[in-house]
PDBQT receptor file of N, H, CA, C and O in Angstrom, charges set to zero:
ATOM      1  N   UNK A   1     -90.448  18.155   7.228  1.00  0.00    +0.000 N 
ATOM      2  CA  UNK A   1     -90.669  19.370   7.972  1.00  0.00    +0.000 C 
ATOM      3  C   UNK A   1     -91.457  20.335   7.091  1.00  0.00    +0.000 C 
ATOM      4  O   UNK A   1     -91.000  20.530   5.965  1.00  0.00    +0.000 OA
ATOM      5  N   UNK A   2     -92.320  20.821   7.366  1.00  0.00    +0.000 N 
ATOM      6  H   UNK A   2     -92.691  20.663   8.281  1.00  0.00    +0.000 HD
ATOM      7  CA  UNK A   2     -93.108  21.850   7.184  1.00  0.00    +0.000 C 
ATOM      8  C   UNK A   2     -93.130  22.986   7.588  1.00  0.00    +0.000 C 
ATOM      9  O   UNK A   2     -93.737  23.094   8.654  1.00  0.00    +0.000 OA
ATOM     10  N   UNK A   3     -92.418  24.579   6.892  1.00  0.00    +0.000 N 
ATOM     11  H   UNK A   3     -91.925  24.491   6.026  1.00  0.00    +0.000 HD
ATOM     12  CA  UNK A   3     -92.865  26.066   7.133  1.00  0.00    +0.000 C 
ATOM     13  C   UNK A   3     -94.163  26.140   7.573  1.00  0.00    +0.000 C 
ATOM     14  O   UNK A   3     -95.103  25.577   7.012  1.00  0.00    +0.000 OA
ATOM     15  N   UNK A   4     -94.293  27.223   9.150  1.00  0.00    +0.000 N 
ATOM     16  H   UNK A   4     -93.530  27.680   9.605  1.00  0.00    +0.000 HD
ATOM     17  CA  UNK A   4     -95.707  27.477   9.510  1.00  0.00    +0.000 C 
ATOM     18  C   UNK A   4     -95.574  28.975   9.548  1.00  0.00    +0.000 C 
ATOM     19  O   UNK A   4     -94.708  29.529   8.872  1.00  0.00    +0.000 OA
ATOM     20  N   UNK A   5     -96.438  29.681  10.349  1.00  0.00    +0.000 N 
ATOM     21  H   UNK A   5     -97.141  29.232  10.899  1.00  0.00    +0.000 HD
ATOM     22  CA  UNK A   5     -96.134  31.438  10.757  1.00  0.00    +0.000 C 
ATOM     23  C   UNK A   5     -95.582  31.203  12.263  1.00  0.00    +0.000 C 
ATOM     24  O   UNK A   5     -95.203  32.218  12.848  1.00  0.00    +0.000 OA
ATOM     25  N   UNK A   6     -95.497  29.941  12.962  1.00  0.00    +0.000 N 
ATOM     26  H   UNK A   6     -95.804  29.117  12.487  1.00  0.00    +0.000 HD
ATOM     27  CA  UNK A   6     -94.663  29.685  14.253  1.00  0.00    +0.000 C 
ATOM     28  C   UNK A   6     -93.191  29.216  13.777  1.00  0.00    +0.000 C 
ATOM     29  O   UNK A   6     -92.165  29.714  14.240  1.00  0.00    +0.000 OA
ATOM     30  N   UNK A   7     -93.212  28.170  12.767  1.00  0.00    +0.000 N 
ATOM     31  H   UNK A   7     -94.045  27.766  12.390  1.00  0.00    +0.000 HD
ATOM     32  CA  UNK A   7     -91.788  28.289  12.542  1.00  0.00    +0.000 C 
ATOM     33  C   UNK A   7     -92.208  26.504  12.229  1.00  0.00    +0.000 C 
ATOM     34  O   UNK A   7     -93.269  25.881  12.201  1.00  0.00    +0.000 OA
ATOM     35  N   UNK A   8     -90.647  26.110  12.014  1.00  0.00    +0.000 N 
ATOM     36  H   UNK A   8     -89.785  26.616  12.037  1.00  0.00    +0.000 HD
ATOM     37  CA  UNK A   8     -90.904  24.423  11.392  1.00  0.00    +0.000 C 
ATOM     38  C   UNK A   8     -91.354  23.476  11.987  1.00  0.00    +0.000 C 
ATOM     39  O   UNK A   8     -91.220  23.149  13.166  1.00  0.00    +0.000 OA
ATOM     40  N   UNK A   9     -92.000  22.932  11.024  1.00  0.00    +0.000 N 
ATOM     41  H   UNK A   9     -92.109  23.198  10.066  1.00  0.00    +0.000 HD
ATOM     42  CA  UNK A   9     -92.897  21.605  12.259  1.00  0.00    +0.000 C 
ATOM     43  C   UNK A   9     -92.858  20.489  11.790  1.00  0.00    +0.000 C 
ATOM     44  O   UNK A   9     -93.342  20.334  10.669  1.00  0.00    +0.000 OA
ATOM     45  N   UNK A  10     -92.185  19.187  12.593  1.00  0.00    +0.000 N 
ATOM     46  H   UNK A  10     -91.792  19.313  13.503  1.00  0.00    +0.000 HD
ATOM     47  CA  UNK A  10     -91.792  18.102  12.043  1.00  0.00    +0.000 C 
ATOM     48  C   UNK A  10     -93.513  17.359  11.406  1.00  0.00    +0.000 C 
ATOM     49  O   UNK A  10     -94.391  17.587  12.237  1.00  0.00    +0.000 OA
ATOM     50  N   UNK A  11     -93.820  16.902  10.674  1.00  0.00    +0.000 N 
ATOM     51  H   UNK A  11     -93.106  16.716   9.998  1.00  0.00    +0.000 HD
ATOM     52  CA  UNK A  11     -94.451  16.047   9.891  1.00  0.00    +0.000 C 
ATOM     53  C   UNK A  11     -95.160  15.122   9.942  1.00  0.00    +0.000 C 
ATOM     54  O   UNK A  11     -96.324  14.843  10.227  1.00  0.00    +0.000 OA
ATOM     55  N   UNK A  12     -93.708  14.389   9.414  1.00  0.00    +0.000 N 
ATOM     56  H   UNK A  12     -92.762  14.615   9.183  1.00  0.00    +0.000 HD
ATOM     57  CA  UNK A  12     -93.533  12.743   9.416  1.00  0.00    +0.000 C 
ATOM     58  C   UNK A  12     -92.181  11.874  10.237  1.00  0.00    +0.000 C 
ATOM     59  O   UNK A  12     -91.134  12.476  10.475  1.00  0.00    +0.000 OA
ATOM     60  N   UNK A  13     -92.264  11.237  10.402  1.00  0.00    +0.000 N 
ATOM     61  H   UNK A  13     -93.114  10.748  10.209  1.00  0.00    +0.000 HD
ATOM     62  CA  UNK A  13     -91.034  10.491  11.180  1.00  0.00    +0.000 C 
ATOM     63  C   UNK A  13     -90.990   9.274  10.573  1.00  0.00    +0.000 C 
ATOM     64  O   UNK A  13     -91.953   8.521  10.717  1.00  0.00    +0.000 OA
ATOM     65  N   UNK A  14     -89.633   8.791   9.626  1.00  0.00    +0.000 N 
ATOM     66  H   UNK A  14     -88.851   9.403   9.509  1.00  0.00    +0.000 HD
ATOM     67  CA  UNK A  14     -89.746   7.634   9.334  1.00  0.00    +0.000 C 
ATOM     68  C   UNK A  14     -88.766   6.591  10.254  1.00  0.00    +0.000 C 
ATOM     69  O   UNK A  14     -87.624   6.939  10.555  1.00  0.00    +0.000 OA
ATOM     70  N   UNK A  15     -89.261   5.431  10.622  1.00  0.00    +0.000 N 
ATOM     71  H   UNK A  15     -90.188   5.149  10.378  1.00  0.00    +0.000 HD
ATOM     72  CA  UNK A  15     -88.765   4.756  11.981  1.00  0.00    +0.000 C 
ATOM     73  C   UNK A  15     -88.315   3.626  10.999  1.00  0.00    +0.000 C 
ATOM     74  O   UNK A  15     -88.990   2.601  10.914  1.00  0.00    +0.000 OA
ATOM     75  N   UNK A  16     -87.249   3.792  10.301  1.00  0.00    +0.000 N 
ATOM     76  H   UNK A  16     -86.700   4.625  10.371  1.00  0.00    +0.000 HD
ATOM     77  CA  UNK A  16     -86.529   2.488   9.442  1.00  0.00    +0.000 C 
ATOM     78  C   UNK A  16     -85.311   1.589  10.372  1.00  0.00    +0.000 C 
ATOM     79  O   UNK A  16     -84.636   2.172  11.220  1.00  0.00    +0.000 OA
ATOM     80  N   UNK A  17     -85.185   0.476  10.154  1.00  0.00    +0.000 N 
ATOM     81  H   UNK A  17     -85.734   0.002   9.465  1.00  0.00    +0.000 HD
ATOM     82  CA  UNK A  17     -83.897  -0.114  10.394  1.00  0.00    +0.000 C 
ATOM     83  C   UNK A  17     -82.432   0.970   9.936  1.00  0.00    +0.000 C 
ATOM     84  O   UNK A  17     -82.384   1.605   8.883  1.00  0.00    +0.000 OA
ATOM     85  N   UNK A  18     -81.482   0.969  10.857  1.00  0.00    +0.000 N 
ATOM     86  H   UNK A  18     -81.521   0.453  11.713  1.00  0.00    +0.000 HD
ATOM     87  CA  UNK A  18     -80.076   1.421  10.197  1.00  0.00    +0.000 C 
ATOM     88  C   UNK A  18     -79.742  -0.289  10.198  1.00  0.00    +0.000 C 
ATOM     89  O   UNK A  18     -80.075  -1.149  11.013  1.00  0.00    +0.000 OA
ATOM     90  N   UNK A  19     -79.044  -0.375   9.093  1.00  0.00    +0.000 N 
ATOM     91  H   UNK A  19     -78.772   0.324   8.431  1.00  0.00    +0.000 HD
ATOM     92  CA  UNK A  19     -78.066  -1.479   9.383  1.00  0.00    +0.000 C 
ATOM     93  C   UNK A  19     -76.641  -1.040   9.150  1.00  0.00    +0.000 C 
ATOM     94  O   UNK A  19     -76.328  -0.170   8.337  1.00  0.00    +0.000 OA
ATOM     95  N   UNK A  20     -75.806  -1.699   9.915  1.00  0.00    +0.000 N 
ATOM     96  H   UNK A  20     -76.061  -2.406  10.575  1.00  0.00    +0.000 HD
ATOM     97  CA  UNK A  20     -74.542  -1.161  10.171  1.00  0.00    +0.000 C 
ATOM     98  C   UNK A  20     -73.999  -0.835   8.722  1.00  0.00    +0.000 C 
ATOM     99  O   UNK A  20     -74.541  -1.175   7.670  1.00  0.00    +0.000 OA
ATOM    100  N   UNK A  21     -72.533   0.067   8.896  1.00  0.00    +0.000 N 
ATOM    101  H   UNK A  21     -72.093   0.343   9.751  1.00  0.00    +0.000 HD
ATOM    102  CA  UNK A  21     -71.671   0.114   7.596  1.00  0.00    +0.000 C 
ATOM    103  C   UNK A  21     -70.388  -1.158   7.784  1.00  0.00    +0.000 C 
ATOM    104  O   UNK A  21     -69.826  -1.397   8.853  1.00  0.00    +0.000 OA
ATOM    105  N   UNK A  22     -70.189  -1.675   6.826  1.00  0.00    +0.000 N 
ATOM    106  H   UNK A  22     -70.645  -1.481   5.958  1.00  0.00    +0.000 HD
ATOM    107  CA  UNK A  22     -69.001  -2.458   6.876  1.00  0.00    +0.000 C 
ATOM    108  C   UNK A  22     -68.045  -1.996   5.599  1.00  0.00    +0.000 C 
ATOM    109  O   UNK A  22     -68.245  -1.427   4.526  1.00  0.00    +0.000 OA
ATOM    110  N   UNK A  23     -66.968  -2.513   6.252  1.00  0.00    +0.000 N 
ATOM    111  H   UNK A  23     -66.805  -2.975   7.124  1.00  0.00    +0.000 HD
ATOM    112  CA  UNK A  23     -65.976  -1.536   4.963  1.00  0.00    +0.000 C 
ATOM    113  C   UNK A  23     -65.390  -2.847   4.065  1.00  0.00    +0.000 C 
ATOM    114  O   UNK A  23     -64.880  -3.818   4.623  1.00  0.00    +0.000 OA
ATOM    115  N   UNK A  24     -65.555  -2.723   2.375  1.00  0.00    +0.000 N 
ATOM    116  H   UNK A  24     -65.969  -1.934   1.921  1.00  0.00    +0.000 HD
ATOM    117  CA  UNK A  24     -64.992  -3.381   1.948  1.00  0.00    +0.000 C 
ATOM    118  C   UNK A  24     -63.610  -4.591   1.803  1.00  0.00    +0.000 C 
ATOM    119  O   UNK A  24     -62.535  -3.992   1.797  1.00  0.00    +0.000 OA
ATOM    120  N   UNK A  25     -63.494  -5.757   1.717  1.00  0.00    +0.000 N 
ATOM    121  H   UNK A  25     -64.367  -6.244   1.722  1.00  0.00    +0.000 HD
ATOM    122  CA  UNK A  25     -62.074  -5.489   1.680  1.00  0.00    +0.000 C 
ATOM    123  C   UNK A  25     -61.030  -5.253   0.891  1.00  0.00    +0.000 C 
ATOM    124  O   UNK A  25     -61.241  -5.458  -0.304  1.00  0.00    +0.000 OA
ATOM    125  N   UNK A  26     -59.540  -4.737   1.312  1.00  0.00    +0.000 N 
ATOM    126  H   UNK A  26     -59.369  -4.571   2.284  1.00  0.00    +0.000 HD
ATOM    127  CA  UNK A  26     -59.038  -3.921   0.115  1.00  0.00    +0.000 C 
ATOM    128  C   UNK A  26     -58.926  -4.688  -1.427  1.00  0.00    +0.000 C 
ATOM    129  O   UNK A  26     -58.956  -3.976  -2.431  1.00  0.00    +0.000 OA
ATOM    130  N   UNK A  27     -58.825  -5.844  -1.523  1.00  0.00    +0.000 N 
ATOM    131  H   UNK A  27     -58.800  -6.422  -0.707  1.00  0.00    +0.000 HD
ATOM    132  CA  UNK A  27     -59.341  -6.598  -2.485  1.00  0.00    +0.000 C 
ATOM    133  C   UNK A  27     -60.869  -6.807  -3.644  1.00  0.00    +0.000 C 
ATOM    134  O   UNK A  27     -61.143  -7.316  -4.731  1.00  0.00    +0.000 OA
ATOM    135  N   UNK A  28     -61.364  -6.227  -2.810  1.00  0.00    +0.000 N 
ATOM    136  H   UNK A  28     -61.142  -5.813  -1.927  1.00  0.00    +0.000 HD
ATOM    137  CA  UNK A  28     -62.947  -6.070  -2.822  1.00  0.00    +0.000 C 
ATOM    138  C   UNK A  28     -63.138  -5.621  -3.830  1.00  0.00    +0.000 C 
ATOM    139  O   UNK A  28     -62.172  -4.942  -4.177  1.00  0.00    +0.000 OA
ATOM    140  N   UNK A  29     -64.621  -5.646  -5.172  1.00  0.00    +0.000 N 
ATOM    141  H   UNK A  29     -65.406  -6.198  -4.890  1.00  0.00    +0.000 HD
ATOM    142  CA  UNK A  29     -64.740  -4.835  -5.988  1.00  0.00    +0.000 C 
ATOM    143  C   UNK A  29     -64.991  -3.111  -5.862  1.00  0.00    +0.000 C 
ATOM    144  O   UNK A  29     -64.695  -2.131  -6.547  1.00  0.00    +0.000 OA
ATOM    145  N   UNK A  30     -65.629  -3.333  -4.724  1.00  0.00    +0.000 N 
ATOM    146  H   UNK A  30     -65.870  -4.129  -4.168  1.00  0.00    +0.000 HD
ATOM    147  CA  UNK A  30     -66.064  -1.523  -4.196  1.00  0.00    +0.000 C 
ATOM    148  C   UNK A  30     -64.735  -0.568  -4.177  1.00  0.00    +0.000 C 
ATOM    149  O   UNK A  30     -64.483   0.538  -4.657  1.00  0.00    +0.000 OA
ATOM    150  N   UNK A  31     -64.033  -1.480  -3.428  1.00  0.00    +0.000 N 
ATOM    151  H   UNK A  31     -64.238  -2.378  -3.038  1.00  0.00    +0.000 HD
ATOM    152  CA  UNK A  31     -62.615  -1.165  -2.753  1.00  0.00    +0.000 C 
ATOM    153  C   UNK A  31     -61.706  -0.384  -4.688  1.00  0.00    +0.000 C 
ATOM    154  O   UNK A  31     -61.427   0.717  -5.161  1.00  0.00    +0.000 OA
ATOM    155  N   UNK A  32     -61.625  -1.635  -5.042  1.00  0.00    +0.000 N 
ATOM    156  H   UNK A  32     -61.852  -2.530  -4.657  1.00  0.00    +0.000 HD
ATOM    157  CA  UNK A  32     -60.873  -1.463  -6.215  1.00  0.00    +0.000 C 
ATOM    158  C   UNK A  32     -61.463  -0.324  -7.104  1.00  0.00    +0.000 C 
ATOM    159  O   UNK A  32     -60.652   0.467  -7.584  1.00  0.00    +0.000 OA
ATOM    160  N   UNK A  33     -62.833  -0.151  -7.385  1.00  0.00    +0.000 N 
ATOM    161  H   UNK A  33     -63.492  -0.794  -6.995  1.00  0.00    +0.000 HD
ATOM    162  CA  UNK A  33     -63.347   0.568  -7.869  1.00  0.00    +0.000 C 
ATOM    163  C   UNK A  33     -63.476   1.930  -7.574  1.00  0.00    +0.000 C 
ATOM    164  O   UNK A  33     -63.863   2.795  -8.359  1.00  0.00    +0.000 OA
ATOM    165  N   UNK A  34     -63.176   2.067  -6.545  1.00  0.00    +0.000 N 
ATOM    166  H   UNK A  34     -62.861   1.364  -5.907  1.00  0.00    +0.000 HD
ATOM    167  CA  UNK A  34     -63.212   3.435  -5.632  1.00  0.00    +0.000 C 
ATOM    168  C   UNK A  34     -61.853   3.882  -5.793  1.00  0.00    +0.000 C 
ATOM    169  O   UNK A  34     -61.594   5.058  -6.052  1.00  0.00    +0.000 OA
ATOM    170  N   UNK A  35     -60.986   3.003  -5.653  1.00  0.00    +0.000 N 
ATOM    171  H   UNK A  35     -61.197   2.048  -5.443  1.00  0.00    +0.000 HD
ATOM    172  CA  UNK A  35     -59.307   3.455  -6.120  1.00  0.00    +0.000 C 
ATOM    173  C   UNK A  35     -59.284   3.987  -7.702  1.00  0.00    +0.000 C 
ATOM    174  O   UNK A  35     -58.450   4.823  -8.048  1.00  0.00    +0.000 OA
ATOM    175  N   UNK A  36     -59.969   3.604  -8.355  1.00  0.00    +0.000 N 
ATOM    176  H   UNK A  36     -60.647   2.924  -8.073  1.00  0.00    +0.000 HD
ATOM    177  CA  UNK A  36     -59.854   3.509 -10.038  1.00  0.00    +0.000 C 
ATOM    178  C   UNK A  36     -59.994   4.869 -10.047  1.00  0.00    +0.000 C 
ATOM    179  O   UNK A  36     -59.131   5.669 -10.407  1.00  0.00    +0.000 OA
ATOM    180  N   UNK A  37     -61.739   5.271  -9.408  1.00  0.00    +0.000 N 
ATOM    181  H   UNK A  37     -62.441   4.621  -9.115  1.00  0.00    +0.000 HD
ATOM    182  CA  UNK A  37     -62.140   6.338  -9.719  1.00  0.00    +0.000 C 
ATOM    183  C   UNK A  37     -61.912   7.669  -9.238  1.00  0.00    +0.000 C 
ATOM    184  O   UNK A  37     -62.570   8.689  -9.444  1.00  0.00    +0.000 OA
ATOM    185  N   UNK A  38     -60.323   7.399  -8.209  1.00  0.00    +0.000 N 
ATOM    186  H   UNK A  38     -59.788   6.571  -8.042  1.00  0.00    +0.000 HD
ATOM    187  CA  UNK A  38     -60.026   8.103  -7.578  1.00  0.00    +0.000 C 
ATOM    188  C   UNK A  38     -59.107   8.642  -8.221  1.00  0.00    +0.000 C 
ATOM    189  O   UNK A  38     -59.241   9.828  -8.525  1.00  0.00    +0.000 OA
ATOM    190  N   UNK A  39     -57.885   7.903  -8.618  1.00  0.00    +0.000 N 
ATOM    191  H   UNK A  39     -57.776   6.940  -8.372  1.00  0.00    +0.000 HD
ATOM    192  CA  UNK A  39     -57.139   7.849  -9.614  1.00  0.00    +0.000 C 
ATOM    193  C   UNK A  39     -57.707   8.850 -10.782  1.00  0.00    +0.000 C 
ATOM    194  O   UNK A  39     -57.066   9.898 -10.864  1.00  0.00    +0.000 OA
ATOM    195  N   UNK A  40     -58.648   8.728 -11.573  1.00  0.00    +0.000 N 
ATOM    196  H   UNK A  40     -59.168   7.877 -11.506  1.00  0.00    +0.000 HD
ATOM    197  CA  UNK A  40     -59.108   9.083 -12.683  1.00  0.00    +0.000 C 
ATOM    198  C   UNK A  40     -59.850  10.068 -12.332  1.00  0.00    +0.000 C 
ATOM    199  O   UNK A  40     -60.116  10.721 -13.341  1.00  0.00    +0.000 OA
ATOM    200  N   UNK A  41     -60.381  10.565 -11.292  1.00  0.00    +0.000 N 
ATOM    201  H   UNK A  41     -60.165  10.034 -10.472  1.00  0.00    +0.000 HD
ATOM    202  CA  UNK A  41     -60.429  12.326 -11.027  1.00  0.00    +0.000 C 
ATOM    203  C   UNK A  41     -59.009  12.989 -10.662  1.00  0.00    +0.000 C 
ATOM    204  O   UNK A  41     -58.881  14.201 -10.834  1.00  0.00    +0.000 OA
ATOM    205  N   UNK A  42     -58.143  12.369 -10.257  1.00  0.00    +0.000 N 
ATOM    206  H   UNK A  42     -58.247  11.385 -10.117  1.00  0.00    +0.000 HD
ATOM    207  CA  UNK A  42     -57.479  13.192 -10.428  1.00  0.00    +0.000 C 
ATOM    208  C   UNK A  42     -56.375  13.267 -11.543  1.00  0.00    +0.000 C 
ATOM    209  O   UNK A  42     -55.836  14.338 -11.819  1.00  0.00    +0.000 OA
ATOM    210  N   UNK A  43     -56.093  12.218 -12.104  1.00  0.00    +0.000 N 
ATOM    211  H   UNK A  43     -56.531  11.348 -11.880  1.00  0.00    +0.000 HD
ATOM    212  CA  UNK A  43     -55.774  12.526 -13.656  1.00  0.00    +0.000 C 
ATOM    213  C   UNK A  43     -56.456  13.852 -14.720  1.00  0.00    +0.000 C 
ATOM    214  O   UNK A  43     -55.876  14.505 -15.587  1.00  0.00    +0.000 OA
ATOM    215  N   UNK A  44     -57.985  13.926 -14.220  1.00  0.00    +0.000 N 
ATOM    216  H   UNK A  44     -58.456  13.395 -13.515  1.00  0.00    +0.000 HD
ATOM    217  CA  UNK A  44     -58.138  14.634 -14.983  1.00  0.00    +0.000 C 
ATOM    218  C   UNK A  44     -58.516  16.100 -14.059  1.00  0.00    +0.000 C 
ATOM    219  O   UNK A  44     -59.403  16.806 -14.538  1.00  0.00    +0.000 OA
ATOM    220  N   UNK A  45     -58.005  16.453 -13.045  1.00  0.00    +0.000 N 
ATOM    221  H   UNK A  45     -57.285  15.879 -12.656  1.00  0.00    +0.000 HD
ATOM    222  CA  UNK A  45     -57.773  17.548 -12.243  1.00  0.00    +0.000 C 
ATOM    223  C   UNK A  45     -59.383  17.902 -11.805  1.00  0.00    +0.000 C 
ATOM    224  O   UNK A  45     -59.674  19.068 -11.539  1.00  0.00    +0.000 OA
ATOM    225  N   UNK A  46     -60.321  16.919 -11.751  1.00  0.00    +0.000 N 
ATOM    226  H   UNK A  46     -60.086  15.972 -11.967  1.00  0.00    +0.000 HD
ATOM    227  CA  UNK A  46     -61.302  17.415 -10.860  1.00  0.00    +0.000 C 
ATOM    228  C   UNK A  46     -61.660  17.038  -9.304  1.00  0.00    +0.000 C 
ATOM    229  O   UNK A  46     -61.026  16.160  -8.719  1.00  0.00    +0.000 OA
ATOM    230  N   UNK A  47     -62.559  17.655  -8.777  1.00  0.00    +0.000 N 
ATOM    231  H   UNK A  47     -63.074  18.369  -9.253  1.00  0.00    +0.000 HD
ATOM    232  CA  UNK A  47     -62.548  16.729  -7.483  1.00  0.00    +0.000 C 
ATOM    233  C   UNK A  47     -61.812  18.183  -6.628  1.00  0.00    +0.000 C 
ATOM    234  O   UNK A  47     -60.857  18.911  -6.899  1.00  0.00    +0.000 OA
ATOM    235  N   UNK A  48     -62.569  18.148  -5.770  1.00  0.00    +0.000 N 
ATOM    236  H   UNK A  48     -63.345  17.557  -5.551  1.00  0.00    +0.000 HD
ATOM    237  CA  UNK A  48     -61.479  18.889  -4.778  1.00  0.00    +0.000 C 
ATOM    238  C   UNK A  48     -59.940  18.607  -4.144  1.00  0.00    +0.000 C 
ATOM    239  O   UNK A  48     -59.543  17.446  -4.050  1.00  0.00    +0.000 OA
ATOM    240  N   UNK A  49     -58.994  19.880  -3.662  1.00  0.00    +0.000 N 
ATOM    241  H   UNK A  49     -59.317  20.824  -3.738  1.00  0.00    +0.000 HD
ATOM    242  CA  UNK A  49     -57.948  19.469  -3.748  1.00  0.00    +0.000 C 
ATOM    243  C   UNK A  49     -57.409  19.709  -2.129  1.00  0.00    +0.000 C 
ATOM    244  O   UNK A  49     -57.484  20.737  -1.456  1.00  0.00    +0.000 OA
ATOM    245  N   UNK A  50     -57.027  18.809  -1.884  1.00  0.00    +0.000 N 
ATOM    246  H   UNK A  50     -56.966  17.974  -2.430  1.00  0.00    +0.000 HD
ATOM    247  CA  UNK A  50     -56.707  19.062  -0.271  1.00  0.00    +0.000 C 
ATOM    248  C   UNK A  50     -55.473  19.896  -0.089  1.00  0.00    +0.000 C 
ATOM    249  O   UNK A  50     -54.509  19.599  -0.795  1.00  0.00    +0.000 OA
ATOM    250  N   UNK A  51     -55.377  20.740   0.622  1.00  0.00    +0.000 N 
ATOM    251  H   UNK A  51     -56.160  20.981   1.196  1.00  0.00    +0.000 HD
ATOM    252  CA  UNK A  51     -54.579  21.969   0.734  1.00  0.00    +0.000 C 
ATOM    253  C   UNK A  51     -53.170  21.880   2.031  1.00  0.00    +0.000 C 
ATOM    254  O   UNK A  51     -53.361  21.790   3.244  1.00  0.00    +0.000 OA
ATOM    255  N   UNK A  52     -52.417  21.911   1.650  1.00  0.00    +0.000 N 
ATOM    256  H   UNK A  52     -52.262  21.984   0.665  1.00  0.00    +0.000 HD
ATOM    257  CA  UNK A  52     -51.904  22.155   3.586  1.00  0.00    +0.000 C 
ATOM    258  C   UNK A  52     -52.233  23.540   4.359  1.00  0.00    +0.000 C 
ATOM    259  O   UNK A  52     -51.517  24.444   3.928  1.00  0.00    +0.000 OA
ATOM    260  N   UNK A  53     -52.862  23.835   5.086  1.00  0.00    +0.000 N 
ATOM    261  H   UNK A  53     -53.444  23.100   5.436  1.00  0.00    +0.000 HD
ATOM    262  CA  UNK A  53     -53.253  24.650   6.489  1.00  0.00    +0.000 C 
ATOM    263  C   UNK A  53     -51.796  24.927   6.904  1.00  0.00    +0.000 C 
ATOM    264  O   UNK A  53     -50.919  24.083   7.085  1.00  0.00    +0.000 OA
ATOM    265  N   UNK A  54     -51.695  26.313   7.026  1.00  0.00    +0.000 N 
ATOM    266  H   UNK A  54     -52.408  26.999   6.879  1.00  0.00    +0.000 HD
ATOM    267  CA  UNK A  54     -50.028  26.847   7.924  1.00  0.00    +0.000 C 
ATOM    268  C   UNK A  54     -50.546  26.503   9.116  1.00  0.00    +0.000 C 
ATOM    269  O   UNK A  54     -51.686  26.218   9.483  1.00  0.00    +0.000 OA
ATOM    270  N   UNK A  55     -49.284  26.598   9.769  1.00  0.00    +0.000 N 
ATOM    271  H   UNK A  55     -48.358  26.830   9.471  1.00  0.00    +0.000 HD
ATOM    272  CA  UNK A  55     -49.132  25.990  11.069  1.00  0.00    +0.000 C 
ATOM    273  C   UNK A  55     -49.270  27.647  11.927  1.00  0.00    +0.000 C 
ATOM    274  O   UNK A  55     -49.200  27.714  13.154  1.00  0.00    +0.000 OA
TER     275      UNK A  55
């Protein structure tokens, strides 16, 4: 997109394949690895922190 003095104007359009998402399985290296590193942000208190919302 491109700024004009009318306002934004699309460009380019790129017309790619999506190919679907598939989800690891929980065995999986992604899977396991994503647990690790989940683990280990929050060991070390970063990462955002999910809150409870009052009712």
């Amino acid at each position: 997109m491109v700024r004009t003095d009318q306002g934004r104007r699309i460009t380019a359009i790129h017309n790619g394949r999506v190919r679907p998402v598939t989800v690891p399985a929980p065995d999986a290296l992604p899977s396991r690895m994503s647990r690790l590193m989940t683990r280990t942000a929050r060991r070390l208190g970063i990462g955002h922190q999910h809150t409870a919302t009052p009712s």
